[in-house]
Each structure stands twice: as C-alpha cells, then as structure tokens.
PDB file of N, H, CA, C and O in Angstrom:
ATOM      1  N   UNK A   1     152.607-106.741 -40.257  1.00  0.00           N
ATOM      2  CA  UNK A   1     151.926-106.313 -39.054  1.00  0.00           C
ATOM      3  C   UNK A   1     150.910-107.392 -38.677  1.00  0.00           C
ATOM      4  O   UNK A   1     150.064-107.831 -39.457  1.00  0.00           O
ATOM      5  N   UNK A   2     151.080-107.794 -37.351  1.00  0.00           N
ATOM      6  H   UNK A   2     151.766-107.437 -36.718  1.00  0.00           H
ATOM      7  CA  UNK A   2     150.031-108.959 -36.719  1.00  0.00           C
ATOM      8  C   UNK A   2     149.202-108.464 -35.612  1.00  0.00           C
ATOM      9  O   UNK A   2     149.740-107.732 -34.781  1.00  0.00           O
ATOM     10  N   UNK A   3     148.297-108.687 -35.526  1.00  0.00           N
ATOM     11  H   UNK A   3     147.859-109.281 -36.201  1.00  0.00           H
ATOM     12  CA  UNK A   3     146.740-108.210 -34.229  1.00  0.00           C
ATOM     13  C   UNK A   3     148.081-108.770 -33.330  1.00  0.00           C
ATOM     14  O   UNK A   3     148.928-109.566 -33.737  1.00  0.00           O
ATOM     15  N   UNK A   4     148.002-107.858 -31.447  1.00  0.00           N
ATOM     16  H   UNK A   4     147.314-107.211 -31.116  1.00  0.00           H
ATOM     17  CA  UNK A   4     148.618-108.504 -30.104  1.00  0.00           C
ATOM     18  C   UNK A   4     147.820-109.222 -29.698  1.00  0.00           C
ATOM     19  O   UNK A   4     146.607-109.020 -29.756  1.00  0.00           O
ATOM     20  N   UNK A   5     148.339-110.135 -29.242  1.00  0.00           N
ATOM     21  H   UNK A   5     149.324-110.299 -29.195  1.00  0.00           H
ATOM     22  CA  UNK A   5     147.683-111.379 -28.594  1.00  0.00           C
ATOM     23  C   UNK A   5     148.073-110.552 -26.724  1.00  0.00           C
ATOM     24  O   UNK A   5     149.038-109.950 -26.254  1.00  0.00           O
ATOM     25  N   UNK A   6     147.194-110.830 -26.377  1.00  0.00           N
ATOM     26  H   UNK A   6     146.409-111.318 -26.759  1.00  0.00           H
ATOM     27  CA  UNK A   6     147.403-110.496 -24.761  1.00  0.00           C
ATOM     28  C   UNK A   6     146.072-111.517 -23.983  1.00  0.00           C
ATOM     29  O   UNK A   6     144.847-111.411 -24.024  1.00  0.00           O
ATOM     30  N   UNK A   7     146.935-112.441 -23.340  1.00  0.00           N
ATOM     31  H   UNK A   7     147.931-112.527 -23.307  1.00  0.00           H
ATOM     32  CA  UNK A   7     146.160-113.673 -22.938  1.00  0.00           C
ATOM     33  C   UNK A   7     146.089-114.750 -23.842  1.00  0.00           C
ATOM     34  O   UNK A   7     145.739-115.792 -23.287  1.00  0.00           O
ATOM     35  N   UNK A   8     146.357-114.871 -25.343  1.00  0.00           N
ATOM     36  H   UNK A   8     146.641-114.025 -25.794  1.00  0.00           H
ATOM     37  CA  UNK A   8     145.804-115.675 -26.257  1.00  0.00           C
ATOM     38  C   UNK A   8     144.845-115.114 -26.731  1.00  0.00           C
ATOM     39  O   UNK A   8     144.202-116.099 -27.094  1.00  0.00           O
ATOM     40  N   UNK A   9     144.261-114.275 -27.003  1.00  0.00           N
ATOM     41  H   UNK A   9     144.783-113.475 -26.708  1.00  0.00           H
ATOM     42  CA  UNK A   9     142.907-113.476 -27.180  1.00  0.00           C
ATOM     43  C   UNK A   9     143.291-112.278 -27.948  1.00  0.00           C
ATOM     44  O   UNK A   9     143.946-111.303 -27.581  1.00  0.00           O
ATOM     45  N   UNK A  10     142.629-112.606 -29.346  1.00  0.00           N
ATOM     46  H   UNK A  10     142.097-113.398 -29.644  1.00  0.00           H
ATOM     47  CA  UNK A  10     143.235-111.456 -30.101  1.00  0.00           C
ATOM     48  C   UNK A  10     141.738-110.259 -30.596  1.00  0.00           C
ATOM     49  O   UNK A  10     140.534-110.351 -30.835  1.00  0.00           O
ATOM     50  N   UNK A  11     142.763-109.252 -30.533  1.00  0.00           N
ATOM     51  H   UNK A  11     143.741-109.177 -30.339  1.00  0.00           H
ATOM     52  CA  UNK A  11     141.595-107.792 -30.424  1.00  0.00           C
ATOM     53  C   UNK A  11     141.251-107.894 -32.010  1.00  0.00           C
ATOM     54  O   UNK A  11     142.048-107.211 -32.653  1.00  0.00           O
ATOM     55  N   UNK A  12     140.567-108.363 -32.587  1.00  0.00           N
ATOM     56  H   UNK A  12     139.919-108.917 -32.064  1.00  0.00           H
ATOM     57  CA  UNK A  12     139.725-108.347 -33.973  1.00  0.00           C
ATOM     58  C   UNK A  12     140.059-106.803 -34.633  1.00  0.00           C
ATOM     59  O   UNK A  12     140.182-106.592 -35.839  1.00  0.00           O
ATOM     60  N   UNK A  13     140.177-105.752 -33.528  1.00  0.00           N
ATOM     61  H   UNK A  13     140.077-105.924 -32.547  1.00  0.00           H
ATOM     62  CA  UNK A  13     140.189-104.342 -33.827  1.00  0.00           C
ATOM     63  C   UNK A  13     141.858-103.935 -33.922  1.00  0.00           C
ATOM     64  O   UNK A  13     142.266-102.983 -34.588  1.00  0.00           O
ATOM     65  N   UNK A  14     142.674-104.786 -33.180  1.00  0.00           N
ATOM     66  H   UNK A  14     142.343-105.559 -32.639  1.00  0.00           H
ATOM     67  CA  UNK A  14     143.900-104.422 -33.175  1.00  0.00           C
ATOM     68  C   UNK A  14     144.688-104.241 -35.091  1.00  0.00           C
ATOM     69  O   UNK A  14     145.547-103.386 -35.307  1.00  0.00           O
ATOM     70  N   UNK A  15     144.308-104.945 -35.927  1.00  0.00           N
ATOM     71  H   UNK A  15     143.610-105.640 -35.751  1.00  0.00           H
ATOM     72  CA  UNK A  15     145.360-104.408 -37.102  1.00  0.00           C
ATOM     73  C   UNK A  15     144.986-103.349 -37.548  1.00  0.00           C
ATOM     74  O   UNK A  15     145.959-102.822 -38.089  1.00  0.00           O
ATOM     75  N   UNK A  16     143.778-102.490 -37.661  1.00  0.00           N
ATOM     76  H   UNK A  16     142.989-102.918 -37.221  1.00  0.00           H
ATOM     77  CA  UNK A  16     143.215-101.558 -37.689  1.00  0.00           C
ATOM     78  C   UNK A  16     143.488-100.455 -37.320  1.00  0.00           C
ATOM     79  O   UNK A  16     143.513 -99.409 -37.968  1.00  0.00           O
ATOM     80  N   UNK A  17     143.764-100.696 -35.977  1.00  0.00           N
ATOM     81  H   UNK A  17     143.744-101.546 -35.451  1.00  0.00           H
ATOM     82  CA  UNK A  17     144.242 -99.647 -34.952  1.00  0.00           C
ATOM     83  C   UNK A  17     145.765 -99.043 -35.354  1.00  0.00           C
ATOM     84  O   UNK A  17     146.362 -97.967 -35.366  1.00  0.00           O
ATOM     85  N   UNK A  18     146.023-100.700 -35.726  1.00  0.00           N
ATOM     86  H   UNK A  18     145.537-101.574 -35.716  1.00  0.00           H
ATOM     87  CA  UNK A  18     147.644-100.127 -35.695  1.00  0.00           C
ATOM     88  C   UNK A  18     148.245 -99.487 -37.095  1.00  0.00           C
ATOM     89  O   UNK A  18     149.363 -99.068 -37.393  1.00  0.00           O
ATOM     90  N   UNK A  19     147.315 -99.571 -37.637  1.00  0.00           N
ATOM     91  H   UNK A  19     146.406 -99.911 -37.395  1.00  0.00           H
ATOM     92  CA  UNK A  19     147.341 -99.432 -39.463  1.00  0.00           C
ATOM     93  C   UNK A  19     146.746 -97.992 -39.297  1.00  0.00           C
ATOM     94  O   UNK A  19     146.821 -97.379 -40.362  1.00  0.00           O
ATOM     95  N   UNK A  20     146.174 -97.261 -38.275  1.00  0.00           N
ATOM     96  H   UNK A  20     146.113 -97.759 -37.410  1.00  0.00           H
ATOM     97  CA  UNK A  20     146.126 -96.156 -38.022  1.00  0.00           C
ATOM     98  C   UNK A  20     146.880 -95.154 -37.827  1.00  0.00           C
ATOM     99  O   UNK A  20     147.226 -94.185 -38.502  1.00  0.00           O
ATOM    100  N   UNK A  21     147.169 -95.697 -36.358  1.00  0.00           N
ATOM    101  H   UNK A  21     146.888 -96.485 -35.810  1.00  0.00           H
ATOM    102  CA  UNK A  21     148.522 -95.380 -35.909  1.00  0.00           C
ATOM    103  C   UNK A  21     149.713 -94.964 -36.256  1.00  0.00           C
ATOM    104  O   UNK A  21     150.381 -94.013 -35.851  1.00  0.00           O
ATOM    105  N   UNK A  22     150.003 -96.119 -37.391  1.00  0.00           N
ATOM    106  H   UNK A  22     149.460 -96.892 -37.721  1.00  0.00           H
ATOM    107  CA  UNK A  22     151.466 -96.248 -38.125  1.00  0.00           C
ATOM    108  C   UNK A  22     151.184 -94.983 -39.331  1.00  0.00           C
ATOM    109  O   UNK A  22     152.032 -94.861 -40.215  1.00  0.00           O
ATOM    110  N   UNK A  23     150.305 -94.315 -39.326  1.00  0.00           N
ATOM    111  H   UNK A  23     149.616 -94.414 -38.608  1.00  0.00           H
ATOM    112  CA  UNK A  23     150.494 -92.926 -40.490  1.00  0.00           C
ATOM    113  C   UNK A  23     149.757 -91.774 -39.314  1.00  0.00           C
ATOM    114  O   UNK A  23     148.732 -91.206 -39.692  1.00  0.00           O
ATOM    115  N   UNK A  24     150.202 -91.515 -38.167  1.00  0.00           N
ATOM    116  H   UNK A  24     151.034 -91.976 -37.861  1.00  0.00           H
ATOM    117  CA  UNK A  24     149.676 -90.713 -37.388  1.00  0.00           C
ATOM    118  C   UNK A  24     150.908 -89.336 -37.753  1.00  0.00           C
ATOM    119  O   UNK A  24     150.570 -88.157 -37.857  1.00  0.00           O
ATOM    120  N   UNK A  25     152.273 -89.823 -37.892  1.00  0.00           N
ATOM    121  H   UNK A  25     152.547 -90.781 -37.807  1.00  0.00           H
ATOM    122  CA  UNK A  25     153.422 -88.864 -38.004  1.00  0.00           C
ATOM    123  C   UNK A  25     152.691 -88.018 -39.038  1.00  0.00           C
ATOM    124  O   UNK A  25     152.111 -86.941 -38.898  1.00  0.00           O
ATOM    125  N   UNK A  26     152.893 -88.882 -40.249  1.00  0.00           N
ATOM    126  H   UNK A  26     153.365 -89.757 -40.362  1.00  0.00           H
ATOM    127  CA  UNK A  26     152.298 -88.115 -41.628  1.00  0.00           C
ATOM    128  C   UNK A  26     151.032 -87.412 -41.442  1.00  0.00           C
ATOM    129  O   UNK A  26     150.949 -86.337 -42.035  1.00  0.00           O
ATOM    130  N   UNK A  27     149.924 -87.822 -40.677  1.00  0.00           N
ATOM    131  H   UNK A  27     149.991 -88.696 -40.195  1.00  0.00           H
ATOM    132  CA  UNK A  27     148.844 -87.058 -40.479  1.00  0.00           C
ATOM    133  C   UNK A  27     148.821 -85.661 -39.358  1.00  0.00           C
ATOM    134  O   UNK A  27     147.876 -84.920 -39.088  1.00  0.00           O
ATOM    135  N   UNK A  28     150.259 -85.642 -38.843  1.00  0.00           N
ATOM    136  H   UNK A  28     151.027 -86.244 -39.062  1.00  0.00           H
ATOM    137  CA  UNK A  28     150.605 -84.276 -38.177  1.00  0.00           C
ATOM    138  C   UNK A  28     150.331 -85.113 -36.442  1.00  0.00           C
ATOM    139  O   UNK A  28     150.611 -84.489 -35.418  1.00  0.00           O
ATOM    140  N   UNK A  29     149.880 -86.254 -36.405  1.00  0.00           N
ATOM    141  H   UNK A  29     149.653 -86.760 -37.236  1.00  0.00           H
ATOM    142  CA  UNK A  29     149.557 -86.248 -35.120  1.00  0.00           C
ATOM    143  C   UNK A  29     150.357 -87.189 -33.888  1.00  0.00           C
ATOM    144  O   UNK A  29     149.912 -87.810 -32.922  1.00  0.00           O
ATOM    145  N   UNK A  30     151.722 -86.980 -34.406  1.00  0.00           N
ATOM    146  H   UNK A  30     152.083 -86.476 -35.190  1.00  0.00           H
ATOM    147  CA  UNK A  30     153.110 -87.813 -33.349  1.00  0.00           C
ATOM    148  C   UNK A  30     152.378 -87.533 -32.259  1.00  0.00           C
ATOM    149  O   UNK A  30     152.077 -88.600 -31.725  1.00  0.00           O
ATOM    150  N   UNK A  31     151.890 -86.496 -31.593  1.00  0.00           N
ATOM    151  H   UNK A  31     152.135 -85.629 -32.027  1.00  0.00           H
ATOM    152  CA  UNK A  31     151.916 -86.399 -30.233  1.00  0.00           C
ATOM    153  C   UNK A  31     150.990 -87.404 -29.835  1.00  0.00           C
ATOM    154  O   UNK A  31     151.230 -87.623 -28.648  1.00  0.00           O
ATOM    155  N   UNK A  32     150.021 -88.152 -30.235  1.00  0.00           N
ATOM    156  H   UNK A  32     149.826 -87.974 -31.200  1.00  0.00           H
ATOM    157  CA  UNK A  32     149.049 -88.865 -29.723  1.00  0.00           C
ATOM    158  C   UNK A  32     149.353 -90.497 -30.024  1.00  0.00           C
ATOM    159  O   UNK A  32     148.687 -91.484 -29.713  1.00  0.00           O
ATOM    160  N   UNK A  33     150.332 -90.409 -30.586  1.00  0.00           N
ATOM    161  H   UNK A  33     150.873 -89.607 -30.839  1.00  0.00           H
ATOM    162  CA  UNK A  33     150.780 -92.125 -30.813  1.00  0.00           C
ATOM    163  C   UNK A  33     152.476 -92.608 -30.284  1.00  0.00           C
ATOM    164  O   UNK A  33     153.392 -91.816 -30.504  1.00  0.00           O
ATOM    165  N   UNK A  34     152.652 -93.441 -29.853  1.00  0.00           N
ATOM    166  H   UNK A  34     151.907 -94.084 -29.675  1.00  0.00           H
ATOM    167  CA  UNK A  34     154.234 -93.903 -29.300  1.00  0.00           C
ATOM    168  C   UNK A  34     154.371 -95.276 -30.451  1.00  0.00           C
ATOM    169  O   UNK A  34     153.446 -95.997 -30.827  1.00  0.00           O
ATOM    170  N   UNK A  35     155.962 -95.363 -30.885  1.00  0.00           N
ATOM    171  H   UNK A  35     156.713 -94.778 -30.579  1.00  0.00           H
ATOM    172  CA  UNK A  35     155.858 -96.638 -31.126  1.00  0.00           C
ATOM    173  C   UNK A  35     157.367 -97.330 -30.786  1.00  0.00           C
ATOM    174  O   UNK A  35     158.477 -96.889 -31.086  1.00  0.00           O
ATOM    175  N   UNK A  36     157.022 -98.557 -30.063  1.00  0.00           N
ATOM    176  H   UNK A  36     156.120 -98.916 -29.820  1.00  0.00           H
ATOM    177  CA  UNK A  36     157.742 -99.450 -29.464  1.00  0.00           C
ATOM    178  C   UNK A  36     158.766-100.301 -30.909  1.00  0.00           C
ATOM    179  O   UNK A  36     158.158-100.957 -31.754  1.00  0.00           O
ATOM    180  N   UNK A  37     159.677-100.207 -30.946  1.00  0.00           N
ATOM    181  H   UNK A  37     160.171 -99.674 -30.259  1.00  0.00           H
ATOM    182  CA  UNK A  37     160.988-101.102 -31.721  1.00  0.00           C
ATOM    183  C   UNK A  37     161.047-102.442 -31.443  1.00  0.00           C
ATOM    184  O   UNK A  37     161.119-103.445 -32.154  1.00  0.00           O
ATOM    185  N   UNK A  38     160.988-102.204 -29.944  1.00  0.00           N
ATOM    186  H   UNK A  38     160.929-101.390 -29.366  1.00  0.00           H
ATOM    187  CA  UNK A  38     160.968-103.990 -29.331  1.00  0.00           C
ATOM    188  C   UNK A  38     160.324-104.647 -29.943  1.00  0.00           C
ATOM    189  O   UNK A  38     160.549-105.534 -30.766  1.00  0.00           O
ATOM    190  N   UNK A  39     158.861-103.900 -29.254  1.00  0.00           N
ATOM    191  H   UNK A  39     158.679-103.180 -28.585  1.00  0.00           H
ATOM    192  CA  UNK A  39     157.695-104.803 -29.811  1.00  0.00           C
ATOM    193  C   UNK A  39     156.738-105.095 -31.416  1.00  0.00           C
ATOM    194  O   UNK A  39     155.927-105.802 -32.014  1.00  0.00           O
ATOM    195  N   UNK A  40     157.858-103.600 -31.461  1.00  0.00           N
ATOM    196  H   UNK A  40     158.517-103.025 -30.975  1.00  0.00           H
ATOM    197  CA  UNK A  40     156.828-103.509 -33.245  1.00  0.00           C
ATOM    198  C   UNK A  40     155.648-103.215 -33.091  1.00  0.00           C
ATOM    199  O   UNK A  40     154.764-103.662 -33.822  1.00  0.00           O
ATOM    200  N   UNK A  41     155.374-102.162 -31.805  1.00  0.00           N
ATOM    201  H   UNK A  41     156.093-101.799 -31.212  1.00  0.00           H
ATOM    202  CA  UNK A  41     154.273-102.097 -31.740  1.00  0.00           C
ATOM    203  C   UNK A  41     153.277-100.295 -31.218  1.00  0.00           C
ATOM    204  O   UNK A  41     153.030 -99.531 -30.285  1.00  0.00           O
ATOM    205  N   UNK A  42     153.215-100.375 -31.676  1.00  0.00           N
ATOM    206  H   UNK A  42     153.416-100.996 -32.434  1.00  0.00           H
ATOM    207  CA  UNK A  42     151.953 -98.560 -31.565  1.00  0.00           C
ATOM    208  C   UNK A  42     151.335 -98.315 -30.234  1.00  0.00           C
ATOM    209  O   UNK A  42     150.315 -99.002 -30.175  1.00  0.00           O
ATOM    210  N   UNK A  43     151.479 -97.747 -29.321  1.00  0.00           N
ATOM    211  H   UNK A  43     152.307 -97.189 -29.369  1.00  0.00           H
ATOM    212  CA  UNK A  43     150.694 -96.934 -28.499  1.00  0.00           C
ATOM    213  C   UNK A  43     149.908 -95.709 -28.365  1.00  0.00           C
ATOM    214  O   UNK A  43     150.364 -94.723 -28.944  1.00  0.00           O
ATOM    215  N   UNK A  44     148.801 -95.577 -27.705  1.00  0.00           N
ATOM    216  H   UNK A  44     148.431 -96.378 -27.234  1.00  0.00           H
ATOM    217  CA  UNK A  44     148.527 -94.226 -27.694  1.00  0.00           C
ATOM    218  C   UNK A  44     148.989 -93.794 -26.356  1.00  0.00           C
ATOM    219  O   UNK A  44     149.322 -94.381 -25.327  1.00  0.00           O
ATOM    220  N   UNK A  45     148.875 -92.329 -26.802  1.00  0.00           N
ATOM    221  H   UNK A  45     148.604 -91.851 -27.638  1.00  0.00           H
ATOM    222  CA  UNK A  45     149.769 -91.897 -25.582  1.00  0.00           C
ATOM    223  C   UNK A  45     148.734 -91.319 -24.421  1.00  0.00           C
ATOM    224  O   UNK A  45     147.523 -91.529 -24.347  1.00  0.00           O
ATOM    225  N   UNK A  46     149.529 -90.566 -23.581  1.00  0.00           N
ATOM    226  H   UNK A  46     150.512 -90.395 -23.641  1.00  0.00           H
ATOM    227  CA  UNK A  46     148.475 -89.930 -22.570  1.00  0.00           C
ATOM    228  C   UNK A  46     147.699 -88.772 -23.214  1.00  0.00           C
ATOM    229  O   UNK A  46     146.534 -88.648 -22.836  1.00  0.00           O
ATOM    230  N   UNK A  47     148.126 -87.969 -24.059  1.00  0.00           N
ATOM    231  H   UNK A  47     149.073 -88.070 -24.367  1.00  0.00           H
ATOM    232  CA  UNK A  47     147.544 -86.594 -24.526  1.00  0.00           C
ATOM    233  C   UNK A  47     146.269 -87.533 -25.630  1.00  0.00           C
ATOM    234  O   UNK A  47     145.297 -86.955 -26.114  1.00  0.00           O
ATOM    235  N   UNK A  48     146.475 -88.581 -25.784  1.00  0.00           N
ATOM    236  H   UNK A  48     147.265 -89.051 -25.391  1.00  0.00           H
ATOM    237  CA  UNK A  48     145.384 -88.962 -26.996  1.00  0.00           C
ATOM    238  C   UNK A  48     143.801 -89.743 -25.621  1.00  0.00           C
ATOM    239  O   UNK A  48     142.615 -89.865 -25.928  1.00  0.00           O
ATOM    240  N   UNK A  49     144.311 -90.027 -24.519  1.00  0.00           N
ATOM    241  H   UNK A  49     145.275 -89.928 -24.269  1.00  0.00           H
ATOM    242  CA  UNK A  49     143.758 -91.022 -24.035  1.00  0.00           C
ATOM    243  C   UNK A  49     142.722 -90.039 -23.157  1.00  0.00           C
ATOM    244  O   UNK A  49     141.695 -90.425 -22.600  1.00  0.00           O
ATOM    245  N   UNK A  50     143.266 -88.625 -23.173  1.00  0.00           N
ATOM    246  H   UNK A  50     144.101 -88.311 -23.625  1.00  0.00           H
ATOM    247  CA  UNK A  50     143.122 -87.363 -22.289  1.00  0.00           C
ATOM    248  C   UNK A  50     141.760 -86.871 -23.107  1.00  0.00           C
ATOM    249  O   UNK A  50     140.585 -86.903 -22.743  1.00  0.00           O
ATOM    250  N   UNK A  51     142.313 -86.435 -24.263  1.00  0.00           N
ATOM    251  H   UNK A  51     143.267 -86.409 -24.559  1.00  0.00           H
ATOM    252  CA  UNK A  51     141.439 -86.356 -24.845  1.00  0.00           C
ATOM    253  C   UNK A  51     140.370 -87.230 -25.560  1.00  0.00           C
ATOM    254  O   UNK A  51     139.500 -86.628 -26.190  1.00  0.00           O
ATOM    255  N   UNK A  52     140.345 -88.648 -25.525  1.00  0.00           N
ATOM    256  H   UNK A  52     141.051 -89.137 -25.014  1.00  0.00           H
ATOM    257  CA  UNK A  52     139.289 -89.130 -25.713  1.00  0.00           C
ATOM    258  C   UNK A  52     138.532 -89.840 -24.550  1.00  0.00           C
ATOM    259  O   UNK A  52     137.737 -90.762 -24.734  1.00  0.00           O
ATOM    260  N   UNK A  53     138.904 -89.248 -23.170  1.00  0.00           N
ATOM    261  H   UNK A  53     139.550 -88.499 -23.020  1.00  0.00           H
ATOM    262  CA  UNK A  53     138.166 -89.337 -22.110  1.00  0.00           C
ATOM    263  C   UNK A  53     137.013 -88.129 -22.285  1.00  0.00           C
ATOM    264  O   UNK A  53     135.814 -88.238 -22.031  1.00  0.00           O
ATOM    265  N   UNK A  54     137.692 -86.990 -22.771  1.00  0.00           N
ATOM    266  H   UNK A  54     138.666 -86.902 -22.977  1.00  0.00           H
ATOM    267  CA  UNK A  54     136.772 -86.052 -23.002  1.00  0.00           C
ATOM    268  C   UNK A  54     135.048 -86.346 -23.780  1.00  0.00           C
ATOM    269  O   UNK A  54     133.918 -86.046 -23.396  1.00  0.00           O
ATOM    270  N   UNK A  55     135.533 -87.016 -24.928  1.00  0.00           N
ATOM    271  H   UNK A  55     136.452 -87.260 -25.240  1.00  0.00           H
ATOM    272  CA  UNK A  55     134.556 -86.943 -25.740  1.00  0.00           C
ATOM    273  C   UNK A  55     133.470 -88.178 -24.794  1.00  0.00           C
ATOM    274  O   UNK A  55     132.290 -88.010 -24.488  1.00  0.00           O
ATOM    275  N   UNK A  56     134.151 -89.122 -24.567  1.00  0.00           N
ATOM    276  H   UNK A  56     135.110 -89.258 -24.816  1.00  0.00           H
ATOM    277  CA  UNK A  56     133.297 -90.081 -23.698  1.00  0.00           C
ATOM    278  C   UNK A  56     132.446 -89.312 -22.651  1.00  0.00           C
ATOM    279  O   UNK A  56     131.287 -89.612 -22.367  1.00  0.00           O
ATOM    280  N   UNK A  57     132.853 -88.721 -22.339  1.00  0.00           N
ATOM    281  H   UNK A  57     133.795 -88.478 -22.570  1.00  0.00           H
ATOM    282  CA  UNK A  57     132.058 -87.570 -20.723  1.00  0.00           C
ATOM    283  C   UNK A  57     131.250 -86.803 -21.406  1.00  0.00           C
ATOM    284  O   UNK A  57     130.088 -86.904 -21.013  1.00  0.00           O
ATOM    285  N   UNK A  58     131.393 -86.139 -22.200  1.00  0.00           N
ATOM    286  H   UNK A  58     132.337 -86.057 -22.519  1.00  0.00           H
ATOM    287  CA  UNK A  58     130.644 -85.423 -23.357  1.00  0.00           C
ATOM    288  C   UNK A  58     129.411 -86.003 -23.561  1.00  0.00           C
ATOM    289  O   UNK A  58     128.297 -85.558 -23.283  1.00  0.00           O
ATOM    290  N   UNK A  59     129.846 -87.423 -24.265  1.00  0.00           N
ATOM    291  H   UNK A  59     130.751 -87.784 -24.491  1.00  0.00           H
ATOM    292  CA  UNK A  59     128.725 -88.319 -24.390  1.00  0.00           C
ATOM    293  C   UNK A  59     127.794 -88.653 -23.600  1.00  0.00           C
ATOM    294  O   UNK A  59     126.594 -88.596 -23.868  1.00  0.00           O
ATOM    295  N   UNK A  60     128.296 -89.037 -22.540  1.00  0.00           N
ATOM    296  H   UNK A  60     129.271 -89.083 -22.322  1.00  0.00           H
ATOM    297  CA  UNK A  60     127.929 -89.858 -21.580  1.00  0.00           C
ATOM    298  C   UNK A  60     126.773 -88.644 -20.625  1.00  0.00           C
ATOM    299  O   UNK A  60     125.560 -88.790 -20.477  1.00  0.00           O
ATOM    300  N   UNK A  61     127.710 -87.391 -20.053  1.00  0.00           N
ATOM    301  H   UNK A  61     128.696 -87.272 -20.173  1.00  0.00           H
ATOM    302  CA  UNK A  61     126.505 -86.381 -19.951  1.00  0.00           C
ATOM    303  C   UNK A  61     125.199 -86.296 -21.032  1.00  0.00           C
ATOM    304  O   UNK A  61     124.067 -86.595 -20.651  1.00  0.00           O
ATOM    305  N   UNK A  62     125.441 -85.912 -22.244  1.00  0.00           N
ATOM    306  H   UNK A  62     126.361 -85.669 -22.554  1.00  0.00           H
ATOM    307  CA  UNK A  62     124.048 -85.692 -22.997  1.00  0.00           C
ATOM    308  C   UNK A  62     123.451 -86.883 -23.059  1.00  0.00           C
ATOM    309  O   UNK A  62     122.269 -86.565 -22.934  1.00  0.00           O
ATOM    310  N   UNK A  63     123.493 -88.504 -23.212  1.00  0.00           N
ATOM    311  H   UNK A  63     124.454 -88.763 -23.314  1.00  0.00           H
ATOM    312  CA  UNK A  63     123.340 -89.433 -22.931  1.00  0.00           C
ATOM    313  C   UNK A  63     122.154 -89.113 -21.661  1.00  0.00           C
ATOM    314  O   UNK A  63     120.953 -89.093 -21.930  1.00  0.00           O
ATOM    315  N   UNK A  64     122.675 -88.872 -20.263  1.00  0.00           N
ATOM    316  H   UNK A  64     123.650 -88.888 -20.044  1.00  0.00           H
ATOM    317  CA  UNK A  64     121.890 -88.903 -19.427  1.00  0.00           C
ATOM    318  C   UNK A  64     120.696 -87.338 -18.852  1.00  0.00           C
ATOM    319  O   UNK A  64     119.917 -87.188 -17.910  1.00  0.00           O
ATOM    320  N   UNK A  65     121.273 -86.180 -20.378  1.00  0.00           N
ATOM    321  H   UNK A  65     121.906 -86.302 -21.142  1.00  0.00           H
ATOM    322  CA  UNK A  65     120.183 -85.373 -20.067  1.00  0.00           C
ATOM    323  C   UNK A  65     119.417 -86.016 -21.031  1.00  0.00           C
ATOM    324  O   UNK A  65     118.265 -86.109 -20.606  1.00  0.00           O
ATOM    325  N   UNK A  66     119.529 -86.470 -22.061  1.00  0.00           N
ATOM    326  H   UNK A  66     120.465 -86.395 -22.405  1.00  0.00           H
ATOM    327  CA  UNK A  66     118.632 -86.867 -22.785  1.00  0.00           C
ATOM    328  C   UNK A  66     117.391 -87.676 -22.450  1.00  0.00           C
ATOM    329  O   UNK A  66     116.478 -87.909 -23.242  1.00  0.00           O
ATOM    330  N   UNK A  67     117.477 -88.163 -20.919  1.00  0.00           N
ATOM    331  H   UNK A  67     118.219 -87.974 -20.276  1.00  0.00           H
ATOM    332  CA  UNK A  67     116.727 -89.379 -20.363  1.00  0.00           C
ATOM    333  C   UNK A  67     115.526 -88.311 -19.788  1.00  0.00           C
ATOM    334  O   UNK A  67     114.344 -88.598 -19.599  1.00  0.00           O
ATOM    335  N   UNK A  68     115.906 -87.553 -19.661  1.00  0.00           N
ATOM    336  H   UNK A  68     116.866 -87.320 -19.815  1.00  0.00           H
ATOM    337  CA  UNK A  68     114.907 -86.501 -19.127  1.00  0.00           C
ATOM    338  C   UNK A  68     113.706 -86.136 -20.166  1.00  0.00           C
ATOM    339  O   UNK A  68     112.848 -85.310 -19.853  1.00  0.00           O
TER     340      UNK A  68
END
C-alpha cells in the first residue's frame, strides 16, 4: 500500500487512512468505505461523508455559542 499522489503532492495522512479503511468490512462498517480494484484504492462513501458533515456542524455551532 502507497500514500495517492494527486498533483505530485502526497497526503502524509493518506496510508493511514487507507490502513483504516482496508479493515472497515471486519469492523462491521462496509457501508461507509468503497474500494476501487483499478486503483487499489479506498473511498469513503456518501453515508460516511453525510455523517461526518454532521459532527463538523455540531462542532462548528458550539464553537460559535461558545464565543458568547
């Protein structure tokens, strides 16, 4: 398994991610990861991206009551 290069520019976070990813089946959680044959490579899907828009908004609200 190798970090994606996209631009020449490699995500420091990418083998990590994908070393995640790649035991998501076993951890019960297929629905939130895709993985590409072509590319040899892991996606998250929409139901994972759905829900971690959530937690960001979450944040991001108490974040700005907190300023109060």
């Amino acid at each position: 398994m190798t970090a994606h290069e996209a631009g020449g520019v490699k995500n420091p976070y990418d083998a990590i991610e994908q070393k995640i990813y790649s035991h998501a089946k076993a951890m019960g959680c297929e629905d939130y990861v895709d993985y590409d044959k072509a590319s040899d490579w892991y996606y998250n899907t929409a139901l994972l991206e759905e829900e971690l828009m959530g937690f960001l908004d979450e944040y991001e609200r108490q974040a700005f009551l907190n300023q109060f």
